[in-house]
TORTORBA-491513 format. One record per residue (C-alpha): x negated, y negated, z. Coordinates in steps of 0.25 Angstrom, whole numbers. Last residue first. Example, Ala and Ser with C-alpha at 12.3 -4.5 7.8 and 13.67 -1.06 7.14 Angstrom:
2
+-------+-------+-------+
!     x !     y !     z !
+-------+-------+-------+
!   -55 !     4 !    29 !
!   -49 !    18 !    31 !
+-------+-------+-------+
***
This chain:
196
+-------+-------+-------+
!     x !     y !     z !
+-------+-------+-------+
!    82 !    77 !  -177 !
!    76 !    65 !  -178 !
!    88 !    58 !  -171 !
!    87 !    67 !  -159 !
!    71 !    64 !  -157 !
!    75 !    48 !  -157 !
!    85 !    51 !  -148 !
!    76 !    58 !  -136 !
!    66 !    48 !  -140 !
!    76 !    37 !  -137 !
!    82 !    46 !  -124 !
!    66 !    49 !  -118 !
!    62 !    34 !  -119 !
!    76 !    29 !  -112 !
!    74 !    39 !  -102 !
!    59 !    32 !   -99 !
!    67 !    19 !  -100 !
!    76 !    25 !   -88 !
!    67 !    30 !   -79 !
!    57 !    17 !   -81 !
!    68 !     8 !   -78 !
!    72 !    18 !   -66 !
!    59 !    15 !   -60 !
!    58 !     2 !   -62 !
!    71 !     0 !   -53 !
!    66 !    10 !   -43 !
!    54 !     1 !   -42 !
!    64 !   -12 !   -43 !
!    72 !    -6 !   -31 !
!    59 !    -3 !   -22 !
!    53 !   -18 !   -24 !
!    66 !   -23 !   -19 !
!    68 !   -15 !    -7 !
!    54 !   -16 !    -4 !
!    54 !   -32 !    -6 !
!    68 !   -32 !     3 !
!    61 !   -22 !    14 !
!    51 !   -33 !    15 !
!    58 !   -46 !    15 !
!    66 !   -40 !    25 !
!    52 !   -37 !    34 !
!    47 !   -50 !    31 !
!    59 !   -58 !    34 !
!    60 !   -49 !    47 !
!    45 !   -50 !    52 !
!    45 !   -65 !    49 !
!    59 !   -67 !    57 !
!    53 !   -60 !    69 !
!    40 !   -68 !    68 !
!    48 !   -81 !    68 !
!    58 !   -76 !    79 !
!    45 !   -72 !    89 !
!    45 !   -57 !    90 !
!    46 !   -48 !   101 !
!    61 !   -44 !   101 !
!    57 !   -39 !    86 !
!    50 !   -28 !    95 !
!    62 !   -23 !   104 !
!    70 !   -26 !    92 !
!    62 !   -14 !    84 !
!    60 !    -6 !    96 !
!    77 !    -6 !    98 !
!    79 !    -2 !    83 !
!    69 !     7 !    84 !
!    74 !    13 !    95 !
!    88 !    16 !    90 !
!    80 !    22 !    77 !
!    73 !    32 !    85 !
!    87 !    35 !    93 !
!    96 !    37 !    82 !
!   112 !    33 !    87 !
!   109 !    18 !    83 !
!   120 !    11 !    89 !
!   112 !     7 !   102 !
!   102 !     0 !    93 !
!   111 !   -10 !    84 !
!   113 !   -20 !    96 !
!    97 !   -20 !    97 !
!    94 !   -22 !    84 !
!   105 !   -32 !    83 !
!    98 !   -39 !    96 !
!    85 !   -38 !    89 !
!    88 !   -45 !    78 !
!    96 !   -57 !    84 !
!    86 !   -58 !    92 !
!    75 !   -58 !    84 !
!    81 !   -66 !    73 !
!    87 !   -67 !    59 !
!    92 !   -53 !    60 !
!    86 !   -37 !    58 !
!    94 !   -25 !    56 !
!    87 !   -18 !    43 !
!    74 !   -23 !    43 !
!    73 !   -25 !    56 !
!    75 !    -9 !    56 !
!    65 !    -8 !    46 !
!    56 !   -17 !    53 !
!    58 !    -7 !    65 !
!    55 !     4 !    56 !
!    43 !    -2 !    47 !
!    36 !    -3 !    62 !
!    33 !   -17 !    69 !
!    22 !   -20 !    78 !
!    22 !   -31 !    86 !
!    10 !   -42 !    85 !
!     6 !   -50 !   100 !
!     0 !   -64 !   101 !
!    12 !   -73 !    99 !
!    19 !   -66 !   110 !
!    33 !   -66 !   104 !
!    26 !   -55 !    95 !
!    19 !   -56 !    82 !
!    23 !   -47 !    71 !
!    17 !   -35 !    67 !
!    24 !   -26 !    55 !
!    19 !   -10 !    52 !
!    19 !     0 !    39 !
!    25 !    -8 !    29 !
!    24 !    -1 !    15 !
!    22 !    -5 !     3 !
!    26 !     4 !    -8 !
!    17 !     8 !   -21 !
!    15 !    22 !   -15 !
!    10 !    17 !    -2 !
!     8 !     2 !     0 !
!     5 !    -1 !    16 !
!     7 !   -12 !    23 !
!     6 !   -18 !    38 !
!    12 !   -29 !    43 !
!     4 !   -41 !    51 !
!    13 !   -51 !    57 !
!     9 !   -65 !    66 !
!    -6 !   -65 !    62 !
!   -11 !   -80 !    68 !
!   -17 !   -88 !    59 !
!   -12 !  -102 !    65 !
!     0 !  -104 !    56 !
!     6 !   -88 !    58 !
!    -1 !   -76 !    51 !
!     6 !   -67 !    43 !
!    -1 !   -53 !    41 !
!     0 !   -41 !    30 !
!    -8 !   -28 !    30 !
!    -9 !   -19 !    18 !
!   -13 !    -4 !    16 !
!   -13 !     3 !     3 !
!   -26 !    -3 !    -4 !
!   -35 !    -5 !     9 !
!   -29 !   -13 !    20 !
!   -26 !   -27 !    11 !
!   -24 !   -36 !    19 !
!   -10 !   -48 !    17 !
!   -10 !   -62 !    22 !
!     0 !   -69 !    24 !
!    -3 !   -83 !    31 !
!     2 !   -94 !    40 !
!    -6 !  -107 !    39 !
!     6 !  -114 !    33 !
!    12 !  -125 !    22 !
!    12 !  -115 !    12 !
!    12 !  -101 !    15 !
!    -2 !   -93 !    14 !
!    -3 !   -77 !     7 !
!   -17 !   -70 !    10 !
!   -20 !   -58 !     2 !
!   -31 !   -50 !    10 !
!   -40 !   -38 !     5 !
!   -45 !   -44 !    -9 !
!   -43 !   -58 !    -3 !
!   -34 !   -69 !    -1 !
!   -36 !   -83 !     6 !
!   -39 !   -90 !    -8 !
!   -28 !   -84 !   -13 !
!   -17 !   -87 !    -6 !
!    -6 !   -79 !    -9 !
!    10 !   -88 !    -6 !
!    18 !   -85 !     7 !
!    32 !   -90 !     9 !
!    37 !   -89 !    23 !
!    47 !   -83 !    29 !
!    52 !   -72 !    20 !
!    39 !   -71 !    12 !
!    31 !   -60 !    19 !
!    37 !   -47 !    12 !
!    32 !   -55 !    -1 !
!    16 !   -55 !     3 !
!    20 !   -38 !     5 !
!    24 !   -38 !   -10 !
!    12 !   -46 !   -14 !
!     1 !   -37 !    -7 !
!     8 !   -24 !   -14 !
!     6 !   -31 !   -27 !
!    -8 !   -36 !   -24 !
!   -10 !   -22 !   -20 !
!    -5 !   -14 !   -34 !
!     9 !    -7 !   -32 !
+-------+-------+-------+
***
């Protein structure tokens, strides 16, 4: 996957909430800077060398509200850590790829209902580590604003549906080159045989 295709694909994670189009005239070689219409909030996504990516949204005034952190191994983009701004308006909490795998997989339309599933859900999981992620990952969805909570969620589903996606046509591709490299080997195969 060449870089402006690996910058496109994580422009999409961010199109849940709002609908962000390239601008140009902002843009460089080491930022892409994506502006919505009819707002001051940007995308804008740095290059850190040619494996290593670094997202941020900013709120009307500027202000980084989310930075998430990329990086493409093998031809596969990878998140490595999610910040979103705290209740506080000042602070950014750090999120793992396993807590947003676990919001992922259990999250709702709000913080509370969220993290009151997460925490009705925790006393039944038998695994310990896996208990305590559950309750670490309410704990710290528990510190978000709605509007930051609901970017982090569309964006992390959006995600994990544009991998799930990607990786389905890759193994679709894959199969079509299988199979049309057997075609090859089965109309030589039967060409050899009627000669004989």
């Amino acid at each position: 996957m060449d870089i402006k295709h690996t910058i496109d694909m994580i422009a999409g994670y961010y199109n849940g909430q709002r609908e962000y189009t390239l601008n140009k005239g902002y843009s460089d070689q080491y930022s892409t800077v994506y502006t919505t219409e009819g707002s001051n909030a940007l995308l804008v996504i740095d290059r850190k060398g040619d494996a290593c990516f670094s997202a941020h949204l900013t709120d009307e005034e500027g202000v980084i509200i989310a930075r998430d952190n990329y990086t493409l191994d093998n031809g596969k983009i990878s998140l490595k850590s999610a910040e979103r701004m705290m209740n506080d308006g000042n602070t950014l909490i750090q999120f793992t790829p396993e807590e947003l795998s676990v919001l992922q997989s259990f999250g709702e339309d709000s913080v509370k209902d969220t993290t009151d599933h997460l925490r009705i859900i925790a006393p039944l999981i038998k695994d310990e580590p896996s208990r305590n992620l559950a309750l670490r990952t309410a704990d710290k969805i528990d510190l978000l604003p709605e509007h930051s909570y609901k970017e982090l969620f569309s964006t992390t589903q959006r995600r994990y549906e544009m991998q799930n996606n990607l990786s389905i046509r890759t193994k679709i591709d894959r199969a079509r080159e299988r199979a049309k490299s057997l075609n090859k080997g089965q109309k030589v195969q039967k060409k050899g045989d009627i000669a004989l």
